[in-house]
N, CA, C and O atoms as a MOPAC input file, in Angstrom:
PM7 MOZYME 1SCF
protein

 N      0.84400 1    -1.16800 1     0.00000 1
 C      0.00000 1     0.00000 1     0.00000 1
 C      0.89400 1     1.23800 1     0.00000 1
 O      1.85200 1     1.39700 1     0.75700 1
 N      0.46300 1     2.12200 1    -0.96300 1
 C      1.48000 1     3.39200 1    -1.17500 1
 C      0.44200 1     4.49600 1    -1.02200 1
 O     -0.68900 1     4.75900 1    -1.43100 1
 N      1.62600 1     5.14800 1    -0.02700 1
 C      0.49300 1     6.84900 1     0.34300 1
 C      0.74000 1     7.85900 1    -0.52600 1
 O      1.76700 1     8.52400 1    -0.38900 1
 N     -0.40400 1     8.19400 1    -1.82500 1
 C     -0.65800 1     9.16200 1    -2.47400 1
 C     -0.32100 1    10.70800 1    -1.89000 1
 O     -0.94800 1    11.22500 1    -0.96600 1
 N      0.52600 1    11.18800 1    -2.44100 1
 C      0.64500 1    12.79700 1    -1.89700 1
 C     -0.50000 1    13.49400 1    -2.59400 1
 O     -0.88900 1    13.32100 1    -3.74900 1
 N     -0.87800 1    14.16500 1    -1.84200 1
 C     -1.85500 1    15.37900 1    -2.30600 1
 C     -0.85600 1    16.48300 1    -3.02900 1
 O     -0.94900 1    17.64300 1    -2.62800 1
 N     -0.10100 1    16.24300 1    -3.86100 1
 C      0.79900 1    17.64200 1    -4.50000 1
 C      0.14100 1    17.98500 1    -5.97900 1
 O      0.11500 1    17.30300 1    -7.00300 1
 N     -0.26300 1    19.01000 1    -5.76100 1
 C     -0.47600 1    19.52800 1    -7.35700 1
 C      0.23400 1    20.80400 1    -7.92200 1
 O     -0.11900 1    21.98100 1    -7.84700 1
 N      1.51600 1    20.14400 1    -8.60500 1
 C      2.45000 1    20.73900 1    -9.08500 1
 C      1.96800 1    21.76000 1   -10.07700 1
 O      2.44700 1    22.89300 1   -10.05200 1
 N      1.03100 1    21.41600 1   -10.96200 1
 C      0.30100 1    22.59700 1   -11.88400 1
 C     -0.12700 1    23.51300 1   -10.93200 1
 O      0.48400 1    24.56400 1   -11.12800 1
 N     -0.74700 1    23.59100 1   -10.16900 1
 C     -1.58700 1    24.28000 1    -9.36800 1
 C     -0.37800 1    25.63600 1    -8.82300 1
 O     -0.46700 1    26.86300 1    -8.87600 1
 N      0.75700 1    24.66800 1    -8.28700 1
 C      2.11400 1    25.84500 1    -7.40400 1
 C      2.84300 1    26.29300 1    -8.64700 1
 O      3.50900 1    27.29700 1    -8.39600 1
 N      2.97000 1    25.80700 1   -10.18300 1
 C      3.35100 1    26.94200 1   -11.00700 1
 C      2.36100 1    27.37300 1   -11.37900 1
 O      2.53700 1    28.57800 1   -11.55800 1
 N      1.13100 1    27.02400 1   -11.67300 1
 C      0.15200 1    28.41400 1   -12.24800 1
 C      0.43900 1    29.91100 1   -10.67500 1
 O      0.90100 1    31.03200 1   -10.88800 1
 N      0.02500 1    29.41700 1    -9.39700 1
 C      0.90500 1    30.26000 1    -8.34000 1
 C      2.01400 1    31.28800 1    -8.39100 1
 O      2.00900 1    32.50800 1    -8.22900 1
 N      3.40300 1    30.01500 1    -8.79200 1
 C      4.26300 1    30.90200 1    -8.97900 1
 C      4.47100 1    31.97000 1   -10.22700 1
 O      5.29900 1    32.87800 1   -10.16000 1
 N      3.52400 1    31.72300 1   -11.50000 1
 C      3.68100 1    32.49500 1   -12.67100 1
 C      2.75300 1    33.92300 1   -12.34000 1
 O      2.96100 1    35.11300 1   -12.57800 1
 N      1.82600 1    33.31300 1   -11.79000 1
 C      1.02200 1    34.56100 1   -11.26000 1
 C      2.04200 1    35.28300 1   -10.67000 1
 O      2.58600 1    36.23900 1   -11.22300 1
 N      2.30100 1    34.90200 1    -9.65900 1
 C      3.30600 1    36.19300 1    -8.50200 1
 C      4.45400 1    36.85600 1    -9.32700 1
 O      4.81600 1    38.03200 1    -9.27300 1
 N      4.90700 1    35.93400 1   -10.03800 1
 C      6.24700 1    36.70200 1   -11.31500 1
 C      5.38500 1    37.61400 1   -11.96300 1
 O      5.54200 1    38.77600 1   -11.58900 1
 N      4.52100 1    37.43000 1   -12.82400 1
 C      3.53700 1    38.41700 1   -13.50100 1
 C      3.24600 1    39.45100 1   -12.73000 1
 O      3.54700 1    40.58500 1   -13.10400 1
 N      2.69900 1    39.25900 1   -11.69500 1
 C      2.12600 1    40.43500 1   -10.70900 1
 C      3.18900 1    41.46500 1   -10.30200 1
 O      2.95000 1    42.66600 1   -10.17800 1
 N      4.58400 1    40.79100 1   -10.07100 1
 C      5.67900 1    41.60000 1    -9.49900 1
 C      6.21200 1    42.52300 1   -10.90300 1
 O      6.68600 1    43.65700 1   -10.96600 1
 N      5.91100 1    41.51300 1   -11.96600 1
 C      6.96400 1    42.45500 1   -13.30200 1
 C      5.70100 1    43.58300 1   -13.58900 1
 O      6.18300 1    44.66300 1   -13.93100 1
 N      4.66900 1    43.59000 1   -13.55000 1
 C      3.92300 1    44.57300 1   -13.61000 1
 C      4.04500 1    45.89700 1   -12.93200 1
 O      3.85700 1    47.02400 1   -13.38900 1
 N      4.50700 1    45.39200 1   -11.38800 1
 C      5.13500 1    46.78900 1   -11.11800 1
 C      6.30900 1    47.34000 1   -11.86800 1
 O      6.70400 1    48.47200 1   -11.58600 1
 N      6.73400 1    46.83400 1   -12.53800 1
 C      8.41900 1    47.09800 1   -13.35000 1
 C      7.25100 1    48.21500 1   -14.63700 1
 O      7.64600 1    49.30500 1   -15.04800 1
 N      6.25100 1    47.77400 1   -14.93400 1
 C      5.61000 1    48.19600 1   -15.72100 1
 C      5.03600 1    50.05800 1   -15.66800 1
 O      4.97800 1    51.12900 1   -16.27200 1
 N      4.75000 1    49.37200 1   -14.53000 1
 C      4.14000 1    51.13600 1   -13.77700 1
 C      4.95800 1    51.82600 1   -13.03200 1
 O      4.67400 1    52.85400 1   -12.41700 1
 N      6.37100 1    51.07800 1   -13.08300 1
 C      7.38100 1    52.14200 1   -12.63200 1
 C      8.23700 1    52.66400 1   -13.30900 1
 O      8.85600 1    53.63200 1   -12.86800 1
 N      8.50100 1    52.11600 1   -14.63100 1
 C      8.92200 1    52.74600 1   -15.69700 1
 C      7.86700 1    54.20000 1   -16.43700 1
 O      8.18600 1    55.27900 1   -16.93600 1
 N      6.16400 1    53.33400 1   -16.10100 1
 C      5.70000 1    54.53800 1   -16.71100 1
 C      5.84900 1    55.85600 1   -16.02000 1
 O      5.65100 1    56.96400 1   -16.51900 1
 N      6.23400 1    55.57300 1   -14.77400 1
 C      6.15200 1    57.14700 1   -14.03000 1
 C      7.39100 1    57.88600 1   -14.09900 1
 O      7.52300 1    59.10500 1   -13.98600 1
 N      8.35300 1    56.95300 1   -14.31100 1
 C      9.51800 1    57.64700 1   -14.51500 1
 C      9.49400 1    58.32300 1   -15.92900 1
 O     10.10400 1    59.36300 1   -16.17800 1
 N      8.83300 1    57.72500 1   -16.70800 1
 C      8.77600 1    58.34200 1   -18.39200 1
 C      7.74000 1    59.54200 1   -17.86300 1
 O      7.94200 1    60.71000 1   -18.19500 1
 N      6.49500 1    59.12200 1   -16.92400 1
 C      5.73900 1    60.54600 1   -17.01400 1
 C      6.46300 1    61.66400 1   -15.87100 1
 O      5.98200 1    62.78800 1   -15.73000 1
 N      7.21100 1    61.37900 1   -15.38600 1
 C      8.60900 1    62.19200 1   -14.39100 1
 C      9.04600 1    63.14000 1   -15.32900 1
 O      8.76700 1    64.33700 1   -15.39500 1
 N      9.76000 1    62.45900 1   -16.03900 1
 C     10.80600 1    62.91600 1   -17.15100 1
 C      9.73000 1    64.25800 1   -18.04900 1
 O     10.05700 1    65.43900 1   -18.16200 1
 N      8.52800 1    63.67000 1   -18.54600 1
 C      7.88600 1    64.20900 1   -19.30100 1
 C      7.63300 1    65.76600 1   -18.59900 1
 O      7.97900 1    66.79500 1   -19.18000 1
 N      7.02900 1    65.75600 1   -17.37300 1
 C      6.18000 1    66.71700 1   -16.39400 1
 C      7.12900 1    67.48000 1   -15.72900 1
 O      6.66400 1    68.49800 1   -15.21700 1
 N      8.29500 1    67.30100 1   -15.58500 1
 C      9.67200 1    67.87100 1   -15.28000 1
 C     10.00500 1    68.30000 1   -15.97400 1
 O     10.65800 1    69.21700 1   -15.47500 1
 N     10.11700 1    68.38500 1   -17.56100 1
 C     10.40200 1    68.80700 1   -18.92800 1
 C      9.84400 1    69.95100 1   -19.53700 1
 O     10.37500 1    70.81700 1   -20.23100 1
 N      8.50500 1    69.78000 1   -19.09900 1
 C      7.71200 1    71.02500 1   -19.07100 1
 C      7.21300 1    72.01300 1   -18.13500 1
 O      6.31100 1    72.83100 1   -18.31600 1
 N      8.03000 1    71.79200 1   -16.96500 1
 C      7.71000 1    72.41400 1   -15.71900 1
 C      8.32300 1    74.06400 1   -15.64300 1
 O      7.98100 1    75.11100 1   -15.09300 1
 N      9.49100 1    73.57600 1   -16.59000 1
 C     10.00700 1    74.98500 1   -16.40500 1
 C     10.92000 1    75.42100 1   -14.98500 1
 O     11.05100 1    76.54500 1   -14.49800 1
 N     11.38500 1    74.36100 1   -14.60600 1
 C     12.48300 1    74.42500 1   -13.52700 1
 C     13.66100 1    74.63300 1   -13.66200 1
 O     14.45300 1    75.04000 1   -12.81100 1
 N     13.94000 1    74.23300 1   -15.28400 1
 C     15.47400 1    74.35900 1   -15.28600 1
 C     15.50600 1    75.36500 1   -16.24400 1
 O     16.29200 1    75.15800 1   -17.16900 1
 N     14.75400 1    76.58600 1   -16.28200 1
 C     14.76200 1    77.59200 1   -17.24300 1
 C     16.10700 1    78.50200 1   -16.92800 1
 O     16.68800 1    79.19400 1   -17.76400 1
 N     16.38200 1    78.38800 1   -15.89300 1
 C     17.92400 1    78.82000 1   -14.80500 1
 C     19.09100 1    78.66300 1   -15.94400 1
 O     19.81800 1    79.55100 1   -16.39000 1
 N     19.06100 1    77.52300 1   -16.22400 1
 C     20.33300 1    77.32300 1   -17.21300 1
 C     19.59100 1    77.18700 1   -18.54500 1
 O     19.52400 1    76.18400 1   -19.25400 1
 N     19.09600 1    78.28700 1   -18.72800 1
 C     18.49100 1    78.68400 1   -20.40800 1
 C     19.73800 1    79.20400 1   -20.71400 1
 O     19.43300 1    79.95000 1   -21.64500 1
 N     21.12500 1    79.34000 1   -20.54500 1
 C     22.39300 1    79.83000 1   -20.58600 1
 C     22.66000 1    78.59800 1   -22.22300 1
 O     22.05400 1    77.54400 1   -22.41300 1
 N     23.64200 1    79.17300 1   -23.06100 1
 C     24.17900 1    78.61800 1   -24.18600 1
 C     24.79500 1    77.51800 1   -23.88900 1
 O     24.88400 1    76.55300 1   -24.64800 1
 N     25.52000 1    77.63700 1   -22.13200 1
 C     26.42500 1    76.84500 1   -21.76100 1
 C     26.03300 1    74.91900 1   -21.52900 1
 O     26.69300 1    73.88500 1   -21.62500 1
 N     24.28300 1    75.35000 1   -21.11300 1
 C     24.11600 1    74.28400 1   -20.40500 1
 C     22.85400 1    73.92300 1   -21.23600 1
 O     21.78200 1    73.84800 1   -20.63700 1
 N     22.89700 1    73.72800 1   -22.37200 1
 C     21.63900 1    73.14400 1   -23.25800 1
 C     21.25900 1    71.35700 1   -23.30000 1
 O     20.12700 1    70.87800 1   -23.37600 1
 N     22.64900 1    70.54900 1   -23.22100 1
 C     22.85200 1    69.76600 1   -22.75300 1
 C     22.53400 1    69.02600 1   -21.73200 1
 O     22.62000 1    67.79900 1   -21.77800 1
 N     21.95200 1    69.96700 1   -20.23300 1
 C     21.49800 1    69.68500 1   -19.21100 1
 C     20.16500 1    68.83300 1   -19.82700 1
 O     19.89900 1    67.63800 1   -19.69800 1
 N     19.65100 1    69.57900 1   -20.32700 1
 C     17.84100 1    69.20800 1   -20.47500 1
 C     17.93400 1    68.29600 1   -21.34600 1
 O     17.25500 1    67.35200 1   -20.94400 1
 N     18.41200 1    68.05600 1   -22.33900 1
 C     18.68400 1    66.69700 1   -23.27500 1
 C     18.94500 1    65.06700 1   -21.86000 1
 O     18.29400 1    64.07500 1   -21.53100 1
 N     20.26900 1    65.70200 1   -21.47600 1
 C     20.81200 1    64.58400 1   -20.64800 1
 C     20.17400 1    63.89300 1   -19.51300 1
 O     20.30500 1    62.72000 1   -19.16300 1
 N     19.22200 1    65.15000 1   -18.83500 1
 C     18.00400 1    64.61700 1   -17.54900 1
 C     17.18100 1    64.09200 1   -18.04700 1
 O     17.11300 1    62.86800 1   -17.93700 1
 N     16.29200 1    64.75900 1   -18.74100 1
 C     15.08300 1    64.39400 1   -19.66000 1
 C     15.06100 1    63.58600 1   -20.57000 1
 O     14.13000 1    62.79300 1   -20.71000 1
 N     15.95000 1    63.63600 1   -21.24900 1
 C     16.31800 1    62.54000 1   -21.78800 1
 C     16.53600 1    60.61200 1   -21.71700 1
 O     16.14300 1    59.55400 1   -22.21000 1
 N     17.49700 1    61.23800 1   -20.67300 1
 C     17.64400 1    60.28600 1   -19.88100 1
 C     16.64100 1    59.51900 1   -19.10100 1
 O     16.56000 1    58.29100 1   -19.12500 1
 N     15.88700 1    60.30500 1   -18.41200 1
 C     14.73000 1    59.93300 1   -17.72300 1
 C     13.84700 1    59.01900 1   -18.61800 1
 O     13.64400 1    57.82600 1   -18.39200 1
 N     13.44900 1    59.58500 1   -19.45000 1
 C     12.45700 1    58.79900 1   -20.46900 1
 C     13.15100 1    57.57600 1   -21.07100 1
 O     12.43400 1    56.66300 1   -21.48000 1
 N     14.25300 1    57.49200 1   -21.14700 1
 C     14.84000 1    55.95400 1   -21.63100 1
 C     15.28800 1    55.15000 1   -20.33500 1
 O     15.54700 1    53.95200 1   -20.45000 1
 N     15.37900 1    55.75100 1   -19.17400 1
 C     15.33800 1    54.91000 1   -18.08000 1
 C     13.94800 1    54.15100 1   -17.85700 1
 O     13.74700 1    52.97300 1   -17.55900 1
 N     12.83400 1    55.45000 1   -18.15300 1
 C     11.19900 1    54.47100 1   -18.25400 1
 C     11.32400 1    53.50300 1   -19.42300 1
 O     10.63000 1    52.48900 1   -19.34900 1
 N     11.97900 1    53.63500 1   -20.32000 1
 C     12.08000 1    52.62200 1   -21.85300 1
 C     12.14700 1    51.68000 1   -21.08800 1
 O     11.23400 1    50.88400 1   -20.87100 1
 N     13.68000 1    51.66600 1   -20.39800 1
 C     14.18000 1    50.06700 1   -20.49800 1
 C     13.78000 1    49.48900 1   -19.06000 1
 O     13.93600 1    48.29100 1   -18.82200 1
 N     13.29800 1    50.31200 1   -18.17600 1
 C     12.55300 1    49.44000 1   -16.43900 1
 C     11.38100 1    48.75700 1   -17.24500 1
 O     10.87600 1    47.81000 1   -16.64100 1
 N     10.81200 1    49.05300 1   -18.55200 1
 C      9.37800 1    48.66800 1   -19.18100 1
 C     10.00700 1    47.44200 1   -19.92500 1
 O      9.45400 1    46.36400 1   -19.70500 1
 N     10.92500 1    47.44700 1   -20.65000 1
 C     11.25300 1    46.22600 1   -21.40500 1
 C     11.88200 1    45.08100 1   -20.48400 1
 O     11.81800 1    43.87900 1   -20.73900 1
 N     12.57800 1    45.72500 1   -19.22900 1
 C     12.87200 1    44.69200 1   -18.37200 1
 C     11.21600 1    44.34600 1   -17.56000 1
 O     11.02800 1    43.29600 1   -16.94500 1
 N     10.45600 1    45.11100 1   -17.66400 1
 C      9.33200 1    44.71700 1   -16.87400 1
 C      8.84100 1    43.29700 1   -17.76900 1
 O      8.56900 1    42.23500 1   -17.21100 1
 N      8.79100 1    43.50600 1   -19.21900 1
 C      8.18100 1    42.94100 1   -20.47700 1
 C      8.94400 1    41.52200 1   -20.62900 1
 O      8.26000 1    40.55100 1   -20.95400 1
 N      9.98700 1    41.40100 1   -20.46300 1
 C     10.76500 1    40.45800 1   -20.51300 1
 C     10.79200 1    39.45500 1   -19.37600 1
 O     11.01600 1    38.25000 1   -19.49100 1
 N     10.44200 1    40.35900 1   -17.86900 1
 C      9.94800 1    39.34600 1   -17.08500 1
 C      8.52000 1    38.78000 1   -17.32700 1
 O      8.31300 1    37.57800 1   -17.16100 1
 N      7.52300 1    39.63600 1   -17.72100 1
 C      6.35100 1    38.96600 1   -18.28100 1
 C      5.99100 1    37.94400 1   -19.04600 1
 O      5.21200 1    37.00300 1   -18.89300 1
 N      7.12600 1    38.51100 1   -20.41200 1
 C      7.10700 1    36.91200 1   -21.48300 1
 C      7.92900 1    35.67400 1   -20.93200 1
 O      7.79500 1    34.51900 1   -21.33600 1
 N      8.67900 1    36.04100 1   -20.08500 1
 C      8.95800 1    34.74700 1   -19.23100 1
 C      8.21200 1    33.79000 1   -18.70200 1
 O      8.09100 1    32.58300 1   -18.91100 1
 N      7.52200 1    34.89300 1   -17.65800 1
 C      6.46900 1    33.72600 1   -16.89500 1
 C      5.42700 1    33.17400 1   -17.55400 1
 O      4.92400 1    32.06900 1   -17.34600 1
 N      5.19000 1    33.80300 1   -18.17600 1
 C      3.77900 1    33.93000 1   -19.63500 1
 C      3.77900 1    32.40600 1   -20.13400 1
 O      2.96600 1    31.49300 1   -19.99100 1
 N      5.23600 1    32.51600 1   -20.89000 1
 C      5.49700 1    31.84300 1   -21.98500 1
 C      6.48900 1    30.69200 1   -21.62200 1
 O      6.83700 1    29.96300 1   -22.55200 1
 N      7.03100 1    30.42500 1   -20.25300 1
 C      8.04600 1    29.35500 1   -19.57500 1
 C      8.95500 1    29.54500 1   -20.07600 1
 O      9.67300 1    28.54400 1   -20.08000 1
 N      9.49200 1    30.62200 1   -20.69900 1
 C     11.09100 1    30.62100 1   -21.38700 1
 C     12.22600 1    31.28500 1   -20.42000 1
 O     12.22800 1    32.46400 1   -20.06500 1
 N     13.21400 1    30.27300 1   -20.05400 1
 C     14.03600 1    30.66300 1   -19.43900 1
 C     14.87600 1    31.69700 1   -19.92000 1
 O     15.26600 1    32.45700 1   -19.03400 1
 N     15.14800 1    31.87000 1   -20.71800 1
 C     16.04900 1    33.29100 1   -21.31400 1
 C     15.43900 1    34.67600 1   -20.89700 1
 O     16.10000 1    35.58700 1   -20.40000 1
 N     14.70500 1    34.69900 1   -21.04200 1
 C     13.75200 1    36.10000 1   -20.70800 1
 C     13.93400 1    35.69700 1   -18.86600 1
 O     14.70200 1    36.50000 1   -18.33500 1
 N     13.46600 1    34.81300 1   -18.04800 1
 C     13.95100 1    34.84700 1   -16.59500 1
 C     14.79300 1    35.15300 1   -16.51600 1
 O     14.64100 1    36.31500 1   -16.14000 1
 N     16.24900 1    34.88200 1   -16.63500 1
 C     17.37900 1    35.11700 1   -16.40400 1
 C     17.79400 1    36.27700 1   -16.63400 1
 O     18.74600 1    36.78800 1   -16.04500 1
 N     16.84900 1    37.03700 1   -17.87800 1
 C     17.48000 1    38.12600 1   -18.02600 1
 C     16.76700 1    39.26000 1   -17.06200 1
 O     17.23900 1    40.36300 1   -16.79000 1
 N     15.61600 1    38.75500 1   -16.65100 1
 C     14.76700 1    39.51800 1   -15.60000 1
 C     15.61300 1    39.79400 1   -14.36000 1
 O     15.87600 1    40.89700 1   -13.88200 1
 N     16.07700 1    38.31600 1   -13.82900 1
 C     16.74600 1    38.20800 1   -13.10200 1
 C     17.96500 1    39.00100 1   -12.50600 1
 O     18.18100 1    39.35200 1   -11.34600 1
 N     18.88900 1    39.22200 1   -13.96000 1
 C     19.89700 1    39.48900 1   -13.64400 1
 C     19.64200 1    40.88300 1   -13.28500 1
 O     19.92600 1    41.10200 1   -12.10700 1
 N     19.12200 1    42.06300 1   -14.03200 1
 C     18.66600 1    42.94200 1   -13.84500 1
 C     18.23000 1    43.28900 1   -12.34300 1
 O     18.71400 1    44.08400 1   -11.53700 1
 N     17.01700 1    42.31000 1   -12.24300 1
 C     16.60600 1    42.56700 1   -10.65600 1
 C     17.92100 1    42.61600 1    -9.38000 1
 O     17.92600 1    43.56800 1    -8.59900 1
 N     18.89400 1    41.61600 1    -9.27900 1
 C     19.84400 1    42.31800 1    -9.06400 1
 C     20.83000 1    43.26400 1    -9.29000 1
 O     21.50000 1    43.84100 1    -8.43300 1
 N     20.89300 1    43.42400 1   -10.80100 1
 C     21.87600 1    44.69800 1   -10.31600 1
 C     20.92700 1    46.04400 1   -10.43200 1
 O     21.49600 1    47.04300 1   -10.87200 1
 N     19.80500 1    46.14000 1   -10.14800 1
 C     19.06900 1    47.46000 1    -9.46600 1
 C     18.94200 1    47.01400 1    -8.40400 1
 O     18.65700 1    47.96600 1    -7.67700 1
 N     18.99500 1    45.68000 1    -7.55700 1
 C     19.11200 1    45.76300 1    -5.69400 1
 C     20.31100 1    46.37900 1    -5.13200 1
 O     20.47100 1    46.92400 1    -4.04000 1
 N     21.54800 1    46.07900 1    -6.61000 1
 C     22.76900 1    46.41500 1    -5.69500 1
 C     22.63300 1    48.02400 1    -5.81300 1
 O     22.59100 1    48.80500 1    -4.86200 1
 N     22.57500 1    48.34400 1    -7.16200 1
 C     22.63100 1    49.89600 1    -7.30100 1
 C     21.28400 1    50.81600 1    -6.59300 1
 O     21.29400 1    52.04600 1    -6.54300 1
 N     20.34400 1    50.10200 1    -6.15900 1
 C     19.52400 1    50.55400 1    -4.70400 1
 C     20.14100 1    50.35700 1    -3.58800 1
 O     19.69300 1    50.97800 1    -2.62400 1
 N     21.18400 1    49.56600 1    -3.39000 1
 C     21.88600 1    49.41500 1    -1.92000 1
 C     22.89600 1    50.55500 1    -1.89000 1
 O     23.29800 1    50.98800 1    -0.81000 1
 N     23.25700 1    50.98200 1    -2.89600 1
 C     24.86900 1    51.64500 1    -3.38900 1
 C     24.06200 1    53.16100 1    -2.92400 1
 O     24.49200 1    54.00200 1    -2.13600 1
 N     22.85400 1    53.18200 1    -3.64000 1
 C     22.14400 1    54.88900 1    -3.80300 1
 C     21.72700 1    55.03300 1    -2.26500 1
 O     21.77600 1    56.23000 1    -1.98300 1
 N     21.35800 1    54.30700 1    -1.22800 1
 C     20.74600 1    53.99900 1    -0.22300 1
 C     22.43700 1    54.55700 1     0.71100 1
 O     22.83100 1    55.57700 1     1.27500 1
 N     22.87300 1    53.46900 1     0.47200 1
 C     24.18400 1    54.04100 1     1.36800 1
 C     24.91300 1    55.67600 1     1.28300 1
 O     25.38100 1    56.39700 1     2.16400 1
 N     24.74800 1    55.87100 1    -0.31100 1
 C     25.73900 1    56.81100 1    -0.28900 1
 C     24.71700 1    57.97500 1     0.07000 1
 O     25.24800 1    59.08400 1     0.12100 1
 N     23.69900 1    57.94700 1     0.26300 1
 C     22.46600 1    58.95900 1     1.00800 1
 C     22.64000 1    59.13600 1     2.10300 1
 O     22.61800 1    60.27400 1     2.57100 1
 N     22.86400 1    58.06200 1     2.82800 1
 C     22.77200 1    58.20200 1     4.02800 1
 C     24.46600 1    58.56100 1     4.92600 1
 O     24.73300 1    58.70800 1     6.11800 1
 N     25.14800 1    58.59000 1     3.91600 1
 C     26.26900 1    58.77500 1     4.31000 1
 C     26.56500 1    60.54300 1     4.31000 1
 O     27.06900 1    61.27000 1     5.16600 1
 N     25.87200 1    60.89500 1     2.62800 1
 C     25.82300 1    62.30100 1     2.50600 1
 C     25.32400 1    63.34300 1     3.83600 1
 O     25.84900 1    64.30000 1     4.40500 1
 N     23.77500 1    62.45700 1     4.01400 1
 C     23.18500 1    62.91200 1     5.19900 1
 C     23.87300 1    63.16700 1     6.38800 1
 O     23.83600 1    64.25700 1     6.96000 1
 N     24.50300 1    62.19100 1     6.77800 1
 C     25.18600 1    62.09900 1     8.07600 1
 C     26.40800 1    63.00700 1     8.26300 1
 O     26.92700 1    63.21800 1     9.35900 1
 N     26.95600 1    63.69300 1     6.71800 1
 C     28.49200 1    64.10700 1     6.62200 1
 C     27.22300 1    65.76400 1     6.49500 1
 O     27.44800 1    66.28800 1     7.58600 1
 N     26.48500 1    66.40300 1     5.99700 1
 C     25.18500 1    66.77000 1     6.33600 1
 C     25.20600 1    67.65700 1     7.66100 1
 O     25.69000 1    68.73400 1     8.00600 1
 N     24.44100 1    66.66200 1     8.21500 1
 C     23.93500 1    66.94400 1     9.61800 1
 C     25.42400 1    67.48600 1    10.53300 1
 O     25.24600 1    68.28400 1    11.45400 1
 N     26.28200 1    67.19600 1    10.34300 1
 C     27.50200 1    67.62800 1    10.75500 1
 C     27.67800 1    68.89600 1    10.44900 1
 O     28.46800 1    69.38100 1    11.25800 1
 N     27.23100 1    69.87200 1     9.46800 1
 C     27.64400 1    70.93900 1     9.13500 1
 C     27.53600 1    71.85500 1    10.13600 1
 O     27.05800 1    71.34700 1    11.15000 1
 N     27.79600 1    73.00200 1    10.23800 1
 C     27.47200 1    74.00400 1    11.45400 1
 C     27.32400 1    75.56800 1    10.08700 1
 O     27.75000 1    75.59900 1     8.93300 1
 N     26.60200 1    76.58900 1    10.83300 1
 C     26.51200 1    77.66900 1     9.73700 1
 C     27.16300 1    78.16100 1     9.92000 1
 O     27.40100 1    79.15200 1     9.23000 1

């Protein structure tokens, strides 16, 4: 007599594809805000300061920048999607790798904040 496990392996990856999907979606809506950042900052008229010949460059390079940082948090969002979607490991891995190196370069931005802060709070007037 053999004891049947109750495991239903379909059941814990339909689970786990959901939760990958659900998480790369935020990759989705955080790229869009950074593209609508970039956009609403662009037209805000904040950096009219360096309307100077010198610094035209500024507004290309922020704004710019900004909006292709929303590009590619969206294609890394997209790539974790067709992963889980579609079971293709290439697109995971590449989700993957990504997801760490924005933990490290969130650990790196995190530290050197708090370091600024602290060197900061030290000042005297």
């Amino acid at each position: 007599m053999t004891a049947q496990k109750n495991v239903d392996p379909e059941g814990k990856q339909v689970c786990a594809r959901s939760l990958v999907i659900i998480s790369t979606l935020s990759f989705l809506f955080v790229g869009a805000a950074v593209i609508a950042c970039g956009i609403l900052a662009n037209n805000s008229g904040w950096l009219d300061v360096f309307n100077n010949a010198q610094f035209t460059w500024l507004r290309v390079i922020v704004f710019g920048g900004l909006i292709g940082l929303g590009c590619v948090i969206i294609s890394i969002g997209l790539s974790g999607c067709v992963g889980a979607t579609y079971r293709k490991r290439g697109f995971l891995v590449f989700y993957n790798v990504f997801l760490v190196i924005g933990l490290v370069l969130f650990g790196l931005v995190m530290g050197a904040s708090f370091y600024a802060y602290s060197l900061s709070s030290s000042w005297t007037n």
